[in-house]
N, C-alpha and C positions, 0 to 999 in steps of 0.2 A: 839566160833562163829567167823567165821570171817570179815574182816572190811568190805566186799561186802552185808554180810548179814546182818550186823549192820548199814549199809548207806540205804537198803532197808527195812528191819524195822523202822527204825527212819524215814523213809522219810512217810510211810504208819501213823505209831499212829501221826506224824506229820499232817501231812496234817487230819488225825480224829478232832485231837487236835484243829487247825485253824480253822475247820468247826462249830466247838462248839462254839467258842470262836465266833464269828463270830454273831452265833445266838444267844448269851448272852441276849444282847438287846432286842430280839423279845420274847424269852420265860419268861424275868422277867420284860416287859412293859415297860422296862427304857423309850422310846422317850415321850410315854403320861405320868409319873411321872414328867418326867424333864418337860413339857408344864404345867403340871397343878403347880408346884412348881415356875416356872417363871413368869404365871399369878399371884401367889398371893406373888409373890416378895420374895419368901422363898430360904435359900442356898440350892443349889444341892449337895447330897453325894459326896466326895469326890473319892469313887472307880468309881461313874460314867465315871470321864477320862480317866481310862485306857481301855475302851470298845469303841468299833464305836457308834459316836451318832445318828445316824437311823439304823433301825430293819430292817424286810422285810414288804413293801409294800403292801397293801392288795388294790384290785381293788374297787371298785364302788361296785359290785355286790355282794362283801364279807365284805365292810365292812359299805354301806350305803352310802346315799350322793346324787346330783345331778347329772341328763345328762339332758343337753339340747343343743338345735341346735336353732340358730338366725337368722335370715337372715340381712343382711347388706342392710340397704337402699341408695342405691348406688347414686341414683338422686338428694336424699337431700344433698349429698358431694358437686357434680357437681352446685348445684345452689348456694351452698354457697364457692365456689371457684370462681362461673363467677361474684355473685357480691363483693367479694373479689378486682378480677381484675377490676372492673369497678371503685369502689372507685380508684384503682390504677391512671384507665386511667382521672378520671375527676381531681385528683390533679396536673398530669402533666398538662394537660387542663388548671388548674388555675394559672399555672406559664406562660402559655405562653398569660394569661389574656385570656381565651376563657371560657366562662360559658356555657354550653346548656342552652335552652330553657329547656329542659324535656328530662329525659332518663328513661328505663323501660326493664325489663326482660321478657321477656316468659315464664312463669311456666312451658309448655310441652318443648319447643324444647331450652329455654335455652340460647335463641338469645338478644343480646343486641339490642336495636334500641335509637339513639342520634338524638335528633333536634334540630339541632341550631338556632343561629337569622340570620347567614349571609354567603353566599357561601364562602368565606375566611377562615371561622371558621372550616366551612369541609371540605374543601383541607388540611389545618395545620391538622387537626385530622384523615384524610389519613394517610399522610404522617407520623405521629410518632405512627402511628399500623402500618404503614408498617416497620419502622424503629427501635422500640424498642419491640412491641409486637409479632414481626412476629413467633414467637415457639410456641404462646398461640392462637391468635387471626388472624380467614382469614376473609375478606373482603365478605359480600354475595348478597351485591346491595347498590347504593347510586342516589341518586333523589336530583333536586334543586325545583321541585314542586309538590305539592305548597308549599313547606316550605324545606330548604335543611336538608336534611335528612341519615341517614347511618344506616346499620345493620349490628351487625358482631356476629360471631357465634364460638367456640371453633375448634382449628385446629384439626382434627382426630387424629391424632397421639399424639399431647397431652393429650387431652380427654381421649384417652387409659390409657396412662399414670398415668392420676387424677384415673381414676376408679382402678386400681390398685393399686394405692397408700390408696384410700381410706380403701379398705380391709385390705390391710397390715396393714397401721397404727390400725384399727380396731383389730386385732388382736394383737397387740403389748400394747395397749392401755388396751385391757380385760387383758393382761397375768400380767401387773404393777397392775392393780387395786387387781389380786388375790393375788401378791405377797406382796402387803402394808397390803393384811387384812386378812395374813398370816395366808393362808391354806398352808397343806402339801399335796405335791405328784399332784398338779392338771395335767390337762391336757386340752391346749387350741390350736385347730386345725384349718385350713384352708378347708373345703371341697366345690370341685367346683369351682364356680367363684366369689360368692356371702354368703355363708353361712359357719360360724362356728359353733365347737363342743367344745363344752367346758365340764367336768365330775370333778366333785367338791369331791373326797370321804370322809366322815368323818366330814362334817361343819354341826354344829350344830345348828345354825339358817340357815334353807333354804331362807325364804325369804327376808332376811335379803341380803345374801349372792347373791340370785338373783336382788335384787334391786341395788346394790354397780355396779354390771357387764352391766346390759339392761340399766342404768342412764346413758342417751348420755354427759351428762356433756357439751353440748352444750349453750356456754356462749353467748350471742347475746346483744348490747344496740340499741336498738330503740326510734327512738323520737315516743311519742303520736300524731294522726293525731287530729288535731280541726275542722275537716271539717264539722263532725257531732255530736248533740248535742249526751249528754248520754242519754238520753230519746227517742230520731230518732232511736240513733243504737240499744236499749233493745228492739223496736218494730219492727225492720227491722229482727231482730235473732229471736225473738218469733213468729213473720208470716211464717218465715221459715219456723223453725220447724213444725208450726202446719198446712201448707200446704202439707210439704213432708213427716210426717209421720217420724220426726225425734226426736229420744231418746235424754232425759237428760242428756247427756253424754259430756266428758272433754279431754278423750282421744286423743292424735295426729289426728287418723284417723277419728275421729268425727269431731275434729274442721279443718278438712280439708275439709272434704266432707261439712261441712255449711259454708266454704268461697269459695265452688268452686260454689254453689247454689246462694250465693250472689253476684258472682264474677257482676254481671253487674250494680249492684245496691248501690254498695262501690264506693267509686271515686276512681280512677284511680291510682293506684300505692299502694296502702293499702290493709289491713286485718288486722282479729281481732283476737285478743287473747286472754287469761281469767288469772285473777287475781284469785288460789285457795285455799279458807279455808278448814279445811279439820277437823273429830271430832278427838281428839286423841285417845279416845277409839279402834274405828271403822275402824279409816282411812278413811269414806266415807265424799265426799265434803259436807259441809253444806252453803257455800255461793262461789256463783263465779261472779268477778266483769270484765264486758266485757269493753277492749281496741279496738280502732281503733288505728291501728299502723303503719304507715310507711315499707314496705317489707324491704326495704335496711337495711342492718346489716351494720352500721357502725365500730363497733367493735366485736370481735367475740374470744375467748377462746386460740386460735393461738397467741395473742396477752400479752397472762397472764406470768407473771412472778413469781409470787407466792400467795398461798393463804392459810391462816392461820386461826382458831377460836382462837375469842377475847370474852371478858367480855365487856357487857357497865359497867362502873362504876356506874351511874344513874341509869339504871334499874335493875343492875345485870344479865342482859340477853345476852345468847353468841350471836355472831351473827361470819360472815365469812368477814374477810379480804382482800379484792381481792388489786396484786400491778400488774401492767402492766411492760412489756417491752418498754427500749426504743422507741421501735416505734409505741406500743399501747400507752402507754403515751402520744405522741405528737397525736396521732389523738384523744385521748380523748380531750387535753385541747382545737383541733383546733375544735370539735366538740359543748364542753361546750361552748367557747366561742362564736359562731356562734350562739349559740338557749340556751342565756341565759333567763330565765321566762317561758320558753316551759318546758313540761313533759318528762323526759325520762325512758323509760321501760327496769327495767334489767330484762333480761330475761334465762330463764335454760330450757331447752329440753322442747319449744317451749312455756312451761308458766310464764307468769308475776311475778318476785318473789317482784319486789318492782316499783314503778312509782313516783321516785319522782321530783321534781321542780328545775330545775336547777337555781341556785339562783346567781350564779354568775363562770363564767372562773374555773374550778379544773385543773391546770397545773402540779400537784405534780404525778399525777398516780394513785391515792390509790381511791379507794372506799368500800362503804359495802354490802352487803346480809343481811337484819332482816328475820329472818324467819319467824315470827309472826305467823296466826294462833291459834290455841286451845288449843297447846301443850305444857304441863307440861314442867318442867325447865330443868329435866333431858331427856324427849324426846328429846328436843332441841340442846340438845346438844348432843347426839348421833345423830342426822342428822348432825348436823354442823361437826361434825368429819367425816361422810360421805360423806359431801359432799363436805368437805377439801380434803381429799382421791381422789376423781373422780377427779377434779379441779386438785389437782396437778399432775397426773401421766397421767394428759394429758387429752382433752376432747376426746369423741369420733369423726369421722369425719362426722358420719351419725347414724342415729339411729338405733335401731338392735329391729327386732320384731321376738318378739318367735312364734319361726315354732313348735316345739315338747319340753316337758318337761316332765321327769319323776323322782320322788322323791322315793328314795330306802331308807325304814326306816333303822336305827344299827340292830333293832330285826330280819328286814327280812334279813340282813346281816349275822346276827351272826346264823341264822338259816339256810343260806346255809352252813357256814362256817359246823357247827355241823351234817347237812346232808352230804355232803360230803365226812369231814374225818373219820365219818360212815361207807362210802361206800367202802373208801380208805383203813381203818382199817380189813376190811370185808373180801373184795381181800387178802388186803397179806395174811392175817391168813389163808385164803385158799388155797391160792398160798404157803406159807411155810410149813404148815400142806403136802402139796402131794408131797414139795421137801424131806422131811424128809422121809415120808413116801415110796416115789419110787426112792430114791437115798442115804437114810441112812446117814451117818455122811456127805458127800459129798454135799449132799442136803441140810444141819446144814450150809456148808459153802458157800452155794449158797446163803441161806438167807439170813445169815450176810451181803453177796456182796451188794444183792439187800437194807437192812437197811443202809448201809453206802452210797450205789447211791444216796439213797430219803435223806438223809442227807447233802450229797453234792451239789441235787438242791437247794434246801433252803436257804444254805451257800452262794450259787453264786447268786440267786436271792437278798439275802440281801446284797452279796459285793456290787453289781452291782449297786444297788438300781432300780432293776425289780420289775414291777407289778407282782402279783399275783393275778389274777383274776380266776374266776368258770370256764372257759375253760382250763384256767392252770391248775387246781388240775386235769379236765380229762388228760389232755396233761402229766402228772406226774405221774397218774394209766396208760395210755396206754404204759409210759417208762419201769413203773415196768414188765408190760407184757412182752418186750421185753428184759428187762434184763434176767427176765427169763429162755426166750426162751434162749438166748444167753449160757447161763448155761447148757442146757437141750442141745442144738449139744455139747458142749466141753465134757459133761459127755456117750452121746452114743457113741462118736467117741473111749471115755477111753475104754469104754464098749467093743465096736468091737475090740479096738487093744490086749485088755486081752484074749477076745476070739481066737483070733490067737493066742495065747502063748507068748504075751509080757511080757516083766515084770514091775513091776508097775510105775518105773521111765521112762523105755521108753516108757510106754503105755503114761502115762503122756503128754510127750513129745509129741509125735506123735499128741496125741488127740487135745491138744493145737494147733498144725503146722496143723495139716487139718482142723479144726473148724474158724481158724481164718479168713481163707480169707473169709468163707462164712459171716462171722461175719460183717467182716469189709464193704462187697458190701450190706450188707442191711442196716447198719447203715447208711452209708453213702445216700446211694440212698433217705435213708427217713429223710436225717438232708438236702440233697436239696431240697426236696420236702416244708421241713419246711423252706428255703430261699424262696424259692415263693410265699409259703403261709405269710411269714410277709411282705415281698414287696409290693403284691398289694393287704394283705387284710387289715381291718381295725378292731379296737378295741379286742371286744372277738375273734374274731380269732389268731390275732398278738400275741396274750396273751399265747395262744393253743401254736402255733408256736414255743414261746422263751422257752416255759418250756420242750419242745418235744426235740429241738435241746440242750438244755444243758442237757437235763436227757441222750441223747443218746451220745455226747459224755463223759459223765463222766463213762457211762457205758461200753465204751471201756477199763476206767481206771480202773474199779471194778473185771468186768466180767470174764476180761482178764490177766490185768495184775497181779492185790490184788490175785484173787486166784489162780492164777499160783504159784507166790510166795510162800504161803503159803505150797503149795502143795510140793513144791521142798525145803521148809525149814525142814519139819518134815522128806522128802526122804535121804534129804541129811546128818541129824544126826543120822538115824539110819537105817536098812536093814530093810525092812516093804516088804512081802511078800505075803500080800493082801490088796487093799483097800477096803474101804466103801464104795462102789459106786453102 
C-alpha cells in the first residue's frame, strides 16, 4: 500500500474514529451522570476527562421542558425611570434650597408636573432642566397662575432609548437568572418589540423554574401614607369591589384596575398595596393586609449592591439581606432620616413584603426581607435562595406577563424521541434493503456511505453543541434521502459507461466526473435554501435547516469522496474485470 493510500485511509477510519469518540458522552449519558453525581457531591470517574463534557443537545420537543412567550411591560419601566429622574431633580432642587410645594406623575402620559411656592423657585428649576437635564427632560408648559407652576415630560429620543433599554436589560436579566439556577442548553430570545421567547428543555420543576423567570424582582421602599385610617381604606376597597363586580383577587392587574377605580377617592399622590399571607400547602392567599402608600419609589433594586440569605439567630428563621450601593445607601439614610417614626414599605413586584417603623436614621446601607407568612422552615428558605437569585442578577426593569405557555412532559419527549427514530430506522432499512438489492455489493457500499453520513451529523451536532430538535430528525431522514440519491446518479452513470465497453476503473472514473457536478448543483442549491430558511425562520424551523445543511455537506464527503476511494482502492490492487453494481 502506498503512503497516498495509507494517508486516505487513515484520514477516513480517522475521522470514523472522531465521530464516535465524539458521541461517547451522548450514547453512555455522561453529562446527566456527571449533574446527578455533582448534586449529591460524589467524585466523578476519572475516564470522564478524557471525553467532551456535553453530549448532543436534545430540543424542547425531544426531550421536554418549557416554551413560553412574555410580554414586557414596557410603561411600568418608563414610570419607574421618570420618577427615578424626578427624585434626581428634587435633590438638586434641595441644594439650591428650593422645596416644591407638591409634585406628581401622570400614570397615562408620564408627565411630571412641579409647584412651587414662588416664581424664583421656577425660573431656577427651568433653568437647571434646561442645563443639566436637557437629554432626558423637554419643557411642555409653565404658568405663574394661580400658583407657578411647570410640567415636563420625557424627551422622545430618550424615551426611545429607555424602551429599549428596558427590553434589553429584560432579556439579559431572564438569561442570568437561568444561568444562576442552572439549566442546560436554554434559549432566551428577543421577538418584536416587546416580547420574549424563552424554551427551558429538561427542568424539572416547571414551576418552579417559571416563577425564578416572570419574578420582576422589582425592589421598591415606600413610605406608608397616614392620610387614611385602616378602617376608611378597608371600606373605601370593599365598596369597590362590591359595586364594580370586582374579584378577590392580589394579582398586579387586579390591584391596578382597583386603584385606577379609586383613583379619585385616594388622596392625591397615593395607592394601595397588599401585604400577602399565603397557605403553604396551597399557595393560595389566606390574609391580605391593605397599605395606603406613597406612589414615589424612593429607592428601587438599581440601587442594590448585594443580597444574601441569612439566619436570625433568635428565631432561627432565614430571612434576605439586602446591602445597597453607594448611592442607594446615602438615599436611604437621607430618607430614614427624613421620616423617622413613619412606616416604610419594602416592597417586591408591586407587594408589601415587610412595613416596618423606622425608628431611627439607618446610615449603614443594609436592611432585611422576613418572609413570614405560613411557610415551613424549609419553604422559606427555598424562596429566600430565590429570591437571592432574582435580587442578585439583577431586578427585572418591568414586569413580564405570560402571553403563551406550554409544558412538554420527558415522557412526551421521550415518545417522540422513540417515534421517530422508528421512522428513521424504517427508512433506511428500506432504503438499504433496495440499494442492495438493485445495486448489489455496490449498493452494500452505498449504505455504509449513508451510515457514516448519519454518524457524522450527530458528531457535528454534538461538536458544535447544536440543538437537535423533531424537525431536525426529519431534516436528517430527508439527508439520507438525498444521500441516496447522490449514490444512485454515480452508480447509473458507472452503469451507462460499462455499457459502452468501459472498463471498470474507467467506468469508475468517468461515472464519478459526470455525476459530480450534478451532485454538487443540488447540494448546493438546497444547503442555500437552508441559509434562508435559518435566517429568517425561527425555532423548529432553524432546527430543520442546521441539520439539512450539515447532513448535505457531509454528504458530499461520504457520497463522493469515502466511496470513490474505496472504489479505486480495491481497483487499484488488483485487475477486477466486473463490478457489482
Amino acid at each position: 500500500m502506498t503512503s497516498s493510500w495509507k494517508w486516505k485511509i487513515g484520514g477516513m477510519l480517522g475521522s470514523v474514529v472522531l465521530a464516535i469518540y465524539a458521541l461517547v458522552p451522548t450514547f453512555f449519558k455522561f453529562p446527566q451522570i456527571r449533574q446527578e453525581l455533582e448534586s449529591q457531591q460524589k467524585p466523578i470517574p476519572w475516564y470522564f476527562d478524557f471525553f467532551p463534557e456535553k453530549g448532543l443537545n436534545l430540543g424542547l420537543d425531544l426531550r421536554g421542558g418549557i416554551y413560553i412567550e412574555m410580554d414586557v411591560m414596557v410603561e411600568e419601566g418608563i414610570a419607574t425611570k421618570v420618577d427615578l429622574l424626578a427624585q434626581d431633580l428634587l435633590r438638586d432642587l434641595k441644594k439650591r434650597n428650593i422645596e416644591p410645594a407638591d409634585w406628581k406623575r401622570d400614570p397615562a402620559s408620564h408627565q411630571l408636573q412641579f409647584t412651587f411656592k414662588s416664581d424664583s423657585d421656577l425660573q431656577t428649576t427651568l433653568e437647571l432642566v434646561a442645563k443639566d437635564y436637557k437629554t432626558a427632560l423637554v419643557k411642555k408648559g409653565s404658568t405663574l397662575q394661580p400658583q407657578p407652576m411647570a410640567n415636563f415630560s420625557l424627551d422622545p429620543e430618550y424615551e426611545s432609548l429607555v424602551r429599549k433599554d428596558v427590553v434589553s436589560q429584560a432579556v439579559q436579566a431572564v438569561r442570568n437568572r437561568i444561568d444562576r439556577y442552572g439549566l442546560s442548553e436554554p434559549t432566551v430570545q428577543q421577538q418584536g418589540d416587546t416580547r420574549l421567547i424563552v424554551e427551558l428543555p429538561g427542568v424539572k420543576d416547571p414551576e418552579r423554574a417559571i416563577k425564578v423567570i416572570q419574578q420582576a424582582g422589582k425592589l421598591e421602599f415606600k413610605l406608608v401614607s397616614g392620610k387614611l385610617e385602616s378602617k376608611t381604606l378597608g371600606d373605601l376597597i370593599g365598596n369597590a369591589r362590591k359595586e364594580n363586580n370586582l374579584p378577590i383577587a392580589y394579582s398586579a392587574d387586579d390591584v391596578k384596575k382597583l386603584n385606577e377605580i379609586l383613583n379619585d377617592k385616594l388622596p392625591e399622590g397615593t395607592e394601595i398595596a397588599f401585604e400577602l399571607t399565603r397557605d403553604s400547602a396551597t399557595g393560595q392567599v389566606t390574609q391580605a393586609l391593605p397599605y395606603l402608600l406613597e406612589q414615589t419609589s424612593y429607592i428601587t433594586g438599581d440601587m442594590l449592591k448585594n443580597a444574601q440569605v441569612q439566619i436570625d439567630p433568635q428565631t432561627s428563621q432565614p430571612y434576605v439581606s439586602l446591602t445597597f450601593s453607594p448611592e442607594g445607601a446615602k438615599n436611604f439614610g437621607e430618607l430614614t432620616k427624613a421620616h423617622v417614626k413613619e412606616l416604610l414599605a419594602i416592597m417586591l413586584d408591586g407587594n408589601v413584603m415587610s412595613a416596618p417603623q423606622i425608628r431611627e436614621p439607618i446610615l449603614n446601607g443594609q436592611c432585611k426581607i422576613d418572609l413570614g407568612g405560613n411557610l415551613d422552615r424549609q419553604s422559606q428558605l427555598k424562596e429566600a435562595k430565590d429570591l437571592t437569585l432574582v435580587l442578585q442578577e439583577g431586578a427585572l426593569p418591568a414586569r413580564l406577563q405570560e402571553a403563551t405557555k406550554t409544558v412538554i412532559g420527558p415522557t412526551l419527549g421521550a415518545d417522540s424521541i422513540q417515534k421517530s427514530l422508528k421512522a428513521m430506522l424504517i427508512g433506511t432499512l428500506l432504503v438499504v434493503i433496495f440499494m442492495v438489492v438493485y445495486y448489489n455489493l455496490s449498493g452494500l457500499l452505498a449504505d455504509a456511505a449513508v451510515l457514516i453520513n448519519t454518524l457524522f451529523i450527530f458528531a457535528l451536532l454534538a461538536m458544535f453543541q447544536a440543538t437537535l430538535t423533531l424537525p431536525g430528525m426529519a431534516g436528517i431522514a430527508l439527508t439520507i434521502g438525498m444521500a441516496v440519491d447522490a449514490n444512485v446518479l454515480i452508480f447509473e452513470r458507472i452503469r451507462d459507461e460499462l455499457k459502452a465497453g468501459q472498463q471498470p476503473r474507467a467506468a469508475v472514473e468517468a461515472g464519478y466526473s459526470n455525476a459530480v457536478r450534478a451532485i454538487m448543483d443540488s447540494n448546493l442549491t438546497t444547503i442555500i435554501a437552508g441559509i434562508i430558511l435559518y435566517q429568517f425562520g425561527t425555532g423548529p424551523i432553524r432546527g430543520f435547516a442546521v441539520t439539512l445543511m450539515i447532513g448535505l455537506m457531509c454528504n458530499l464527503l461520504t457520497a463522493v469522496t469515502m466511496t470513490k476511494t474505496v472504489y479505486e482502492f480495491f481497483l487499484s490492487r488488483r485487475k477486477i474485470a466486473r463490478i457489482s453494481i
